[in-house]
N, C-alpha and C positions, 0 to 999 in steps of 0.2 A: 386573648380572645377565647369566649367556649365554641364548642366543637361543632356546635349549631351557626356561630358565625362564621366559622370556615368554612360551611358547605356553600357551594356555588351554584346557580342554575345552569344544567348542562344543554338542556332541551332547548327549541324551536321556540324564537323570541314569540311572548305574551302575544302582539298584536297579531301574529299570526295565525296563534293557536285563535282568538276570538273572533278573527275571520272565516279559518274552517268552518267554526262551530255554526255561525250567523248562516254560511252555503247548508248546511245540512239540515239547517230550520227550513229557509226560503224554497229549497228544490222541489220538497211539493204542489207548491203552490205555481210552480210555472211549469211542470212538467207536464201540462196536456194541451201543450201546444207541439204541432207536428210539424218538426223542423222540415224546413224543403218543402212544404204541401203546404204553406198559406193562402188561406183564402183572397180572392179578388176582394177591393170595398164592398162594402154595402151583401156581398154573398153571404148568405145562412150558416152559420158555423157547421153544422154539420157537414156540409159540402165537402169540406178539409178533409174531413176521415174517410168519406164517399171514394175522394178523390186517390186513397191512398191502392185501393185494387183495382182499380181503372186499367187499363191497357194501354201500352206504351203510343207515344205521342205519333201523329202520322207521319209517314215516310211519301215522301214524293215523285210523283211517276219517274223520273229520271235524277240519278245523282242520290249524293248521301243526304240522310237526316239532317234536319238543321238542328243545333247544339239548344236544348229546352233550356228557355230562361227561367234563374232561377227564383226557386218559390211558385213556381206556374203550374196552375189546375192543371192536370191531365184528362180531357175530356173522354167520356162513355165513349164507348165503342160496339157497335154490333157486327156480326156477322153473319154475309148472307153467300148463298150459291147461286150464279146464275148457268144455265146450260142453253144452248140451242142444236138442233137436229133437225137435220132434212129427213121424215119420214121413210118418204119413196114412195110414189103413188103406186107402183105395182106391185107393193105389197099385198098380202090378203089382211083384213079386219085381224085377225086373227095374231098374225106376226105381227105386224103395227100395236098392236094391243100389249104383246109379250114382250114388245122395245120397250114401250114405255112404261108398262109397271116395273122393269127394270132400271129404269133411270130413276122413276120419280120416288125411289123405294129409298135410295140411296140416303142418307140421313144431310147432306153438305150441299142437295139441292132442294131449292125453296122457291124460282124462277123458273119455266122453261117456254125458250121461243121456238114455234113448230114450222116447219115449211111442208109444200107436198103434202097439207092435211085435207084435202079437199072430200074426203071420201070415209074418214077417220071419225065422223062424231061419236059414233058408238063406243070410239076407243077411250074418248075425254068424259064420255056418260059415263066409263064403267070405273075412270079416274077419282071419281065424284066420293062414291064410297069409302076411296083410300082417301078422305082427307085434301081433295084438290079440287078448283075450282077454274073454268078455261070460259077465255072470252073468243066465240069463235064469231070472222062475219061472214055476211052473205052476200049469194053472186061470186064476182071474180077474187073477192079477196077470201071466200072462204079458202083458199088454199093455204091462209095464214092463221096463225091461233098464238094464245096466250096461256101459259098455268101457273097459277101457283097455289102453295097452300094456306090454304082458310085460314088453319090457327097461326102462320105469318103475318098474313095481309089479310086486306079487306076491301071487297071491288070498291071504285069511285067512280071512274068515268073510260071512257074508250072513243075513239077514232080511226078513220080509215081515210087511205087519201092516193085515189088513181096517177099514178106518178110517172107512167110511161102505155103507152098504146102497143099492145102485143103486137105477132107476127106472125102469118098465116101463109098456106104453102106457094101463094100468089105471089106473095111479098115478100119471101126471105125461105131461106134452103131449109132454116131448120124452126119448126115453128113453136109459139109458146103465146098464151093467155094474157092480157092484160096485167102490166105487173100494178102491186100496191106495196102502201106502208102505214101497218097499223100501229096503233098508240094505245098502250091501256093503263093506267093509273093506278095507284095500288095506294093503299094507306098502310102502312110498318105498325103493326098492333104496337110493339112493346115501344116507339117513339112517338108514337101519332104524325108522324112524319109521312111525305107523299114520297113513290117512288114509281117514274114513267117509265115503260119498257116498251123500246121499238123495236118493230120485227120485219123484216123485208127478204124478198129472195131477186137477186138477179137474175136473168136470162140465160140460158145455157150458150154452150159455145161463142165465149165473148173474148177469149182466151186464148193466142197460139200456144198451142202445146209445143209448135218445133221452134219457138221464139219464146221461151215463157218470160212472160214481165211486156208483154204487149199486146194489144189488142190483133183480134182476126177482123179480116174484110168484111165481116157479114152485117147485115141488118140487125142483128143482135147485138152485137158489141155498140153499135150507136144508139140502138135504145138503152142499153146499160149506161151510159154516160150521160144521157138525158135523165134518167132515174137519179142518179147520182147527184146529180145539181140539183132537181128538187126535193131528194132527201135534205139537204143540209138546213133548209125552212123549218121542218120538222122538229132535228134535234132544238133549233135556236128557240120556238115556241113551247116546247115541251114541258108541263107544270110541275110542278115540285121540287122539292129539295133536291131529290136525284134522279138522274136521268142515264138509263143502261141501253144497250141494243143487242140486239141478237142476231144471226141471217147466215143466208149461203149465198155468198156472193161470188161465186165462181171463178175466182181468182187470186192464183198463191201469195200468199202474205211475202214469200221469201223473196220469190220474183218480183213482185211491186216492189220491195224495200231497196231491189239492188237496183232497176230502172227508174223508177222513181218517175214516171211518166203522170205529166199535169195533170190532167183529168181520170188515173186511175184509180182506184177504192182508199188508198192512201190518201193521198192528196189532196183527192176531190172533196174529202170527209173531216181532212188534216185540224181543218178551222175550228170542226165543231166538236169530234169524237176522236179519243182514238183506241184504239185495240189494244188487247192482253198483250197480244205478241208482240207490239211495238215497245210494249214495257218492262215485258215478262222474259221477250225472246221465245223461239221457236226449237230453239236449240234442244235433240233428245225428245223432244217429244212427238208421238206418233201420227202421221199425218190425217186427217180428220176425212180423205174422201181418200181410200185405198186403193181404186182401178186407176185413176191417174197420178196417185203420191203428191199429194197437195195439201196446202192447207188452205179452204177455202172456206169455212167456216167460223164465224167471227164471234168474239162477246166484244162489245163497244161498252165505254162511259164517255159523259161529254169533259169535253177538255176542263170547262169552265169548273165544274165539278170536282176534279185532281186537279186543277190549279191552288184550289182555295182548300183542299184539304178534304172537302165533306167524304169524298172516295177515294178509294185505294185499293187498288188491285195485290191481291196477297198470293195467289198459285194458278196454278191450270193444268188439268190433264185430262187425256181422252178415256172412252171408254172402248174397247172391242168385244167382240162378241157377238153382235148384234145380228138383226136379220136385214136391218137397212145398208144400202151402199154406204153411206155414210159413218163414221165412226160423231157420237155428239164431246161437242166441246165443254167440258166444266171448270168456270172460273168463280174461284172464292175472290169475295170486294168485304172490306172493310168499309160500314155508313158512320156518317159523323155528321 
């Protein structure tokens, strides 16, 4: 035999070589589909690529994420700030003015619920020019207000709603104005989405300070429990996509948690809304009214809300410094 029939093929059987070769034809042609990010039926192919810088899938108010099934759109995500602060009516114009171009300056608030504004417009007039816009009302509820900023939102609607009959020196030791609870509506520019914001203040001394997590004897603490019951109508009709709250409701988060008393701000509220702190925890962070070391200062979303995902509470911290008793509460929420 010549020397050319003795040579033998040494390489990787024929049929395999013509299969690399056929992969290295076809790989273009299927390479601009995004493994893991397929689209739902009938969704617009671009959505796929959309979907690839999205932000991670929502986490739910209690317990771990649930495991993303695969190939599943990861939906847009925004981010917003809400805050609320008790003023303090015996501020002068002046320091109420200097709190809150401090807060509202902050870049992570976009929301804020005001208590104690009764006296304040000049402060939300002079807010105007920094880019914010406030729903205040009139008579007894002007003590409560609403802000946010223009290029966030966009006014829609507003409501108020007499929720408890005050207490005067006739009728109770320690006295206070008719309470309310207003509602203001917001449309989310970059979603076109609605988002309702409730704002309420309870009663002062409704709180044993030498029993904390229970109510005192007074006339006060039983209109704060009648306020409470018909908050929760409020949250349940509340329009839009999301629904947040705001308030001082003078009574410690920490102490409610541990008594856990039926008709407390907990509880009472449990159905419809519930707190940062109940999510977040309270743990390290500084308490929101400093002469009695409390946190009685709330941001709310409604349950139904974090149930189904649309919200998600993401951090909270306070701010000091201020000229109010109060220290304001800011909590970042993830909308969906």
């Amino acid at each position: 035999m010549g020397s050319a029939a003795r040579r033998r093929w040494t390489g990787p059987p024929p049929l395999l070589v013509l299969a690399t070769a056929l992969a290295f034809v076809l790989a273009p042609l299927v390479s601009g589909q995004d493994a893991g990010y397929a689209s739902d039926p009938g969704e617009p192919p671009g959505d796929a690529q959309a979907s690839l810088t999205a932000a991670a899938p929502v986490v739910p108010p209690v317990g771990p994420p649930p495991a993303a099934a695969p190939g599943a759109v990861i939906e847009r995500r925004d981010l917003i700030g809400v805050a609320t602060l008790n003023q303090y009516r015996r501020l002068s114009v002046e320091q109420a003015a200097a709190d809150a171009r401090r807060l509202t300056s902050l870049p992570d608030v976009d929301v804020v619920g005001w208590q104690e504004s009764q006296r304040f417009g000049p402060v939300f007039a002079g807010l105007r020019e920094r880019g914010w816009a406030t729903r205040q009302f009139p008579n007894g509820a002007r003590e409560l207000a609403v802000s946010w900023r223009r290029d966030e939102f966009q006014y829609v609607s507003a409501s108020s709603r007499l929720v408890a009959y005050g207490v005067d020196q006739v009728t109770g030791r320690y006295p206070f104005g008719h309470r309310y609870i207003i509602r203001v509506t917001l449309r989310h520019r970059q979603s076109g989405r609605l988002l309702s914001v409730i704002n309420t203040h309870l009663p002062q001394k409704i709180e044993d300070l030498d029993r904390p997590g229970h109510w005192t004897t007074t006339s006060n603490a039983a209109r704060a429990r009648f306020q409470l019951e018909r908050m929760t109508r409020e949250w349940r009709e509340a329009p839009g996509r999301w629904v947040v709250g705001t308030g001082d409701y003078n009574f410690d988060h920490r102490a409610d948690a541990r008594t856990r008393l039926p008709r407390a701000p907990g509880r009472a509220l449990g159905g419809v809304a519930i707190s940062s702190y109940a999510v977040l925890g309270a743990g390290g962070l500084r308490t929101t009214h400093p002469p009695t070391g409390r946190h009685i200062d709330y941001v709310h979303a409604a349950r139904s809300d974090l149930r189904a995902g649309h919200l998600e509470f993401l951090g909270q911290r306070t701010l000091g410094g201020l000229n109010s008793d109060h220290r304001p509460l800011l909590v970042r929420l993830a909308l969906r």
